[in-house]
Each structure stands twice: as C-alpha cells, then as structure tokens.
Backbone as a chain_set.jsonl record, in Angstrom:
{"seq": "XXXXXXXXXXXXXXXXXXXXXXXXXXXXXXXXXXXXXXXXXXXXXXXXXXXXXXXXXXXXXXXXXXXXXXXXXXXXXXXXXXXX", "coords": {"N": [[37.84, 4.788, 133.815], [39.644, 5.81, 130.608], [42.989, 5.923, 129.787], [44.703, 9.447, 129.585], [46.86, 10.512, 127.562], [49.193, 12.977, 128.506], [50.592, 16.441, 127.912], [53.877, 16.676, 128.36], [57.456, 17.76, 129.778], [60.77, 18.311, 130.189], [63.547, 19.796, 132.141], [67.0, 20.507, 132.098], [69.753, 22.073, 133.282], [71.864, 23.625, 131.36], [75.309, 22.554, 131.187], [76.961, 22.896, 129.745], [77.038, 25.152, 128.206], [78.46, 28.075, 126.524], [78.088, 30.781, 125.468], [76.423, 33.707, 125.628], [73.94, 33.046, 124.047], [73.557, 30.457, 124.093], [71.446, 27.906, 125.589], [70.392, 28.33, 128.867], [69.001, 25.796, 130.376], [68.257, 23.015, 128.935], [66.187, 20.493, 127.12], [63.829, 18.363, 127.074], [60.847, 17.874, 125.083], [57.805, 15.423, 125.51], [54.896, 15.407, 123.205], [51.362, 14.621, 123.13], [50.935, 12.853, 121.54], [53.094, 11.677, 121.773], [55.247, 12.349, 120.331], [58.131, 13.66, 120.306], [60.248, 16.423, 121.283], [63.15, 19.048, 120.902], [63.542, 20.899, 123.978], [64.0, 24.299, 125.096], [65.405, 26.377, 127.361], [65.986, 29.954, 128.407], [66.635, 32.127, 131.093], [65.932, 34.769, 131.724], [65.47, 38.528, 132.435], [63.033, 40.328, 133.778], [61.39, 44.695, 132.489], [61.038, 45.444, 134.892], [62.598, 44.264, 136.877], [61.834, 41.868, 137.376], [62.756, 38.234, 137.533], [62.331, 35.605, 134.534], [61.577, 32.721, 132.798], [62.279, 32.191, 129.208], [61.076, 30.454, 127.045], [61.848, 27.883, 124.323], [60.351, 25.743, 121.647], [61.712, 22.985, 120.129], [62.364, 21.792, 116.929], [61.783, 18.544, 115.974], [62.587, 15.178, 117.98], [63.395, 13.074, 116.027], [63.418, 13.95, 113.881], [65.77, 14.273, 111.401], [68.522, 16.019, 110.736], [68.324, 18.766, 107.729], [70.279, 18.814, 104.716], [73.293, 20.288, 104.059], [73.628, 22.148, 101.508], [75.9, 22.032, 98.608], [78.233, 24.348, 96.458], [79.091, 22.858, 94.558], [77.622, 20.327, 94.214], [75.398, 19.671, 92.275], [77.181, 19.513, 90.024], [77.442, 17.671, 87.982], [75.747, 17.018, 86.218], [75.467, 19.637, 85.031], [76.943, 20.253, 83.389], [76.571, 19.136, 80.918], [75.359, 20.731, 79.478], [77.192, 23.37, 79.036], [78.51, 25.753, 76.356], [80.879, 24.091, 75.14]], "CA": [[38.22, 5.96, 133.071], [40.576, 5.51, 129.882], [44.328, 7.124, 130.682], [44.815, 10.232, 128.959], [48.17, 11.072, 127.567], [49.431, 14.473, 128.844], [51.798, 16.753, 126.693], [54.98, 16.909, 129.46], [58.331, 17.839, 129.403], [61.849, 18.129, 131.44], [64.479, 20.694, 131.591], [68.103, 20.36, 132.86], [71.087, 22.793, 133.532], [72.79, 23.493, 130.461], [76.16, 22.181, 131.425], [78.116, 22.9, 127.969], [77.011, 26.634, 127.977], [79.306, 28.543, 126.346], [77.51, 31.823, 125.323], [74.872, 34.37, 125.83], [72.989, 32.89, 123.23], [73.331, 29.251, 124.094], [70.02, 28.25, 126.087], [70.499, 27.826, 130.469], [68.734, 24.993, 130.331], [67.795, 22.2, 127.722], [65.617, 19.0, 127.516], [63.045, 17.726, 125.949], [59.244, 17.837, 125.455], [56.758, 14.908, 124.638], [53.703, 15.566, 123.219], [49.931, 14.26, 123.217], [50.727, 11.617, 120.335], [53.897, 10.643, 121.74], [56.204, 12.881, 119.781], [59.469, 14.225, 121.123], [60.749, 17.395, 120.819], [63.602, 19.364, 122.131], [63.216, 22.292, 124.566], [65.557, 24.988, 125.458], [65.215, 27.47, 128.18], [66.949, 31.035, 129.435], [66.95, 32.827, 132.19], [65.886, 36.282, 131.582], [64.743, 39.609, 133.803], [62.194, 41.845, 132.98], [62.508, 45.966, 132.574], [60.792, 45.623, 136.442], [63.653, 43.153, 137.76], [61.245, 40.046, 137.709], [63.328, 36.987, 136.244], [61.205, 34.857, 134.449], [61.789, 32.01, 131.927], [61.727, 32.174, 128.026], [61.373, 28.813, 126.594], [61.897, 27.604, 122.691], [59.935, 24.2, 121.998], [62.365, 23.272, 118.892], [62.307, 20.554, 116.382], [61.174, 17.066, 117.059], [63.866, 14.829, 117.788], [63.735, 12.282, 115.335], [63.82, 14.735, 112.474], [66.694, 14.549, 110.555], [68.735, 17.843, 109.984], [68.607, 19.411, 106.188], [72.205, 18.428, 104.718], [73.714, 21.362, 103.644], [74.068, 22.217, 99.993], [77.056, 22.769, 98.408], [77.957, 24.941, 94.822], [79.372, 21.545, 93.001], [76.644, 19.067, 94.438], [75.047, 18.332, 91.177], [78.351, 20.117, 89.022], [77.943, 16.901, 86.463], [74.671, 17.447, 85.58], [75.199, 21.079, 84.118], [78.143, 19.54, 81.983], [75.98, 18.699, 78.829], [74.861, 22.519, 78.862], [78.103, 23.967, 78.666], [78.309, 25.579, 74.961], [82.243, 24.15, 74.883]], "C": [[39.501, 5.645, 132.294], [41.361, 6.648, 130.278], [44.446, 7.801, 129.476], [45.969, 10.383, 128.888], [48.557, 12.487, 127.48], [50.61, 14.84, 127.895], [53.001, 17.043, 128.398], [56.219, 17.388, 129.087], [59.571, 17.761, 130.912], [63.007, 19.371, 131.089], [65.72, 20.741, 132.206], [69.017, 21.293, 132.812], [71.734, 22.413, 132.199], [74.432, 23.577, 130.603], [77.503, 22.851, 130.711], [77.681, 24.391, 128.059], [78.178, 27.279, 127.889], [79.383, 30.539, 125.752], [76.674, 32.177, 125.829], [73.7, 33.585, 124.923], [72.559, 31.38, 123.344], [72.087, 28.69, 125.496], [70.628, 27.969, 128.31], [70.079, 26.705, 130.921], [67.921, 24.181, 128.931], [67.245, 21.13, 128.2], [64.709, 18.748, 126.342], [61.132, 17.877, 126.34], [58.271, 16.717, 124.489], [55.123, 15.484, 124.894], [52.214, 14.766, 123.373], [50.122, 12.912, 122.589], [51.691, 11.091, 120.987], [55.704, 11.317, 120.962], [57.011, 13.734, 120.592], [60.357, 15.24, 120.544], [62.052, 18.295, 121.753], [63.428, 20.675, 122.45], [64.637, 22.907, 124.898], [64.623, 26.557, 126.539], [66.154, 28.522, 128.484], [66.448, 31.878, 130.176], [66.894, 34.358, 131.807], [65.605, 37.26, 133.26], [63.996, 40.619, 133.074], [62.629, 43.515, 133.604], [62.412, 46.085, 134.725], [61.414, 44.973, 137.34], [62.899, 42.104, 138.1], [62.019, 38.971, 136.777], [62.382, 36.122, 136.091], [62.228, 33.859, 132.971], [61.303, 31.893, 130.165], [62.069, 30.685, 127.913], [61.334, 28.438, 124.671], [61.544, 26.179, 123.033], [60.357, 24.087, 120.4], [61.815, 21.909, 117.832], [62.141, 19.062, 116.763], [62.385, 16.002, 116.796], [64.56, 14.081, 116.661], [63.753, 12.91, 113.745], [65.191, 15.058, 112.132], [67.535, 15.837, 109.971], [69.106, 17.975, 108.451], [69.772, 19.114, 106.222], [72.37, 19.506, 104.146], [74.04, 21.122, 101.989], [75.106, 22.596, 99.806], [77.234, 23.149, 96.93], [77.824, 23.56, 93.583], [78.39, 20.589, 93.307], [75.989, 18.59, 93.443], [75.997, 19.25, 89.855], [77.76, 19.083, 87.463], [76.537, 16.745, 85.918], [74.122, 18.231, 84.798], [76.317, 20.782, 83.555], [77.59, 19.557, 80.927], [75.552, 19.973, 78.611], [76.151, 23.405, 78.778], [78.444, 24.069, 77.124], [80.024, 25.234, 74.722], [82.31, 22.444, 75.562]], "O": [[40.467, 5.252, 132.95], [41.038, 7.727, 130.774], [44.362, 7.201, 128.404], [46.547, 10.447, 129.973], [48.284, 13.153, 126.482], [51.358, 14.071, 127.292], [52.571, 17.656, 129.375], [56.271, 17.527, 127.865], [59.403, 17.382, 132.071], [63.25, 19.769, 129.95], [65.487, 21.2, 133.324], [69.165, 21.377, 131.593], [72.082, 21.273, 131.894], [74.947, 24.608, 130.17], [78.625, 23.162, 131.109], [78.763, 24.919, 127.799], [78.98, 27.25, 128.822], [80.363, 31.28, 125.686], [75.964, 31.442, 126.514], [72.534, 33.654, 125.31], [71.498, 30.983, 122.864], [72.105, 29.464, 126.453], [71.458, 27.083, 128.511], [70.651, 26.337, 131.947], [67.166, 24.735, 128.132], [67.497, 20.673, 129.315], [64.834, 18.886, 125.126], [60.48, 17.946, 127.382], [57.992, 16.863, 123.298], [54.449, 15.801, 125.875], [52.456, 13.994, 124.301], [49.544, 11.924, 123.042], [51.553, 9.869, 121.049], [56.841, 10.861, 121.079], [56.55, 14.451, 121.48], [61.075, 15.055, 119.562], [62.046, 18.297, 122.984], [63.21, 21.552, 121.614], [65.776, 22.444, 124.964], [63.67, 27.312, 126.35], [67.252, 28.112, 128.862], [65.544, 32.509, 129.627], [67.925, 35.005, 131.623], [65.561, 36.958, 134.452], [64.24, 41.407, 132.16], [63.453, 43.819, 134.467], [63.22, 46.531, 135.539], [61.024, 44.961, 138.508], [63.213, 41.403, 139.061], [61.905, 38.892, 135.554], [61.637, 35.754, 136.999], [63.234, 34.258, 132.384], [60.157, 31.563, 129.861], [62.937, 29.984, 128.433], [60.521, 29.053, 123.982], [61.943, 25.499, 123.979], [59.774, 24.713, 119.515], [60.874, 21.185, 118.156], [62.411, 18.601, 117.872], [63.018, 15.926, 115.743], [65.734, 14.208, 116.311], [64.067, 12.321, 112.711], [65.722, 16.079, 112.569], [67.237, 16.487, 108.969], [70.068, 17.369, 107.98], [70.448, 19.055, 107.249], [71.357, 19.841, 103.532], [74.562, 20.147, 101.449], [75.583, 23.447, 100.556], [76.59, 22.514, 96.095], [77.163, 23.292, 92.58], [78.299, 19.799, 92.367], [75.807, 17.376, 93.36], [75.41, 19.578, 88.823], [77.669, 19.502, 86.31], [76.515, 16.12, 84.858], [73.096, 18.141, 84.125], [76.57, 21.831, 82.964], [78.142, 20.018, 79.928], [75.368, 20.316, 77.443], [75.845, 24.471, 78.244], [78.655, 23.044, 76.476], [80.595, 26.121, 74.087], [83.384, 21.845, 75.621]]}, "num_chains": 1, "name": "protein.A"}
C-alpha cells in the first residue's frame, strides 16, 4: 500500500501574547502537497460556558508579505506630466 500524505498540523502556547486579539496559541499547518501554512488558535467560551477552540489557518509560509506602498514610490514618473 503506497503512503498517503496526511494534511497535519501543531499548535504551541503563544508565549509573546500581548493582547486580546493576539492568538493563545500559534503553529503551523502542512498540507496534502506539502505546503506550509501558519495556524493560530484562541481560547474562547460559548454563551452556554463550553470553551472551545477557534482556529485561523493563515497564509502559507513561504509567501512573501505585500511591501507596502508609499505616496512618492513612483513620484519620478509623474514628473513629465506636470504642466510646469
């Protein structure tokens, strides 16, 4: 029987927590292909007092974050259209 690759993951104590909003635990999740993504977990309670776990399965790791734009980033380009 050929080995099947399972989608898995891991989740650790968010250490660095510094807010409500920052997750209780973080890690990571690979998928089926092999791809690696990271996870984030918190610690909720429902309205019936059951705590249960929300989880966010976020961006994959090796993706690159968007660079931020800024107003002057291509400034010298709109130079030759200035009527002055």
């Amino acid at each position: 029987m050929p080995y099947e690759s399972k989608d898995e993951g891991a989740l650790f104590k968010n250490d660095r927590k510094q807010s409500d909003k920052h997750p209780d635990y973080t890690g990571s999740w690979v998928d089926s292909t092999g791809k690696e993504f990271y996870l984030s977990a918190w610690v909720n309670e429902s309205g019936s007092g059951k705590k249960y776990m929300k989880l966010k399965l976020g961006s994959p790791k090796d993706e690159k974050p968007a660079a931020q734009a800024t107003p002057f980033a291509n400034a010298s380009d709109d130079l030759e259209d200035l009527p002055f």
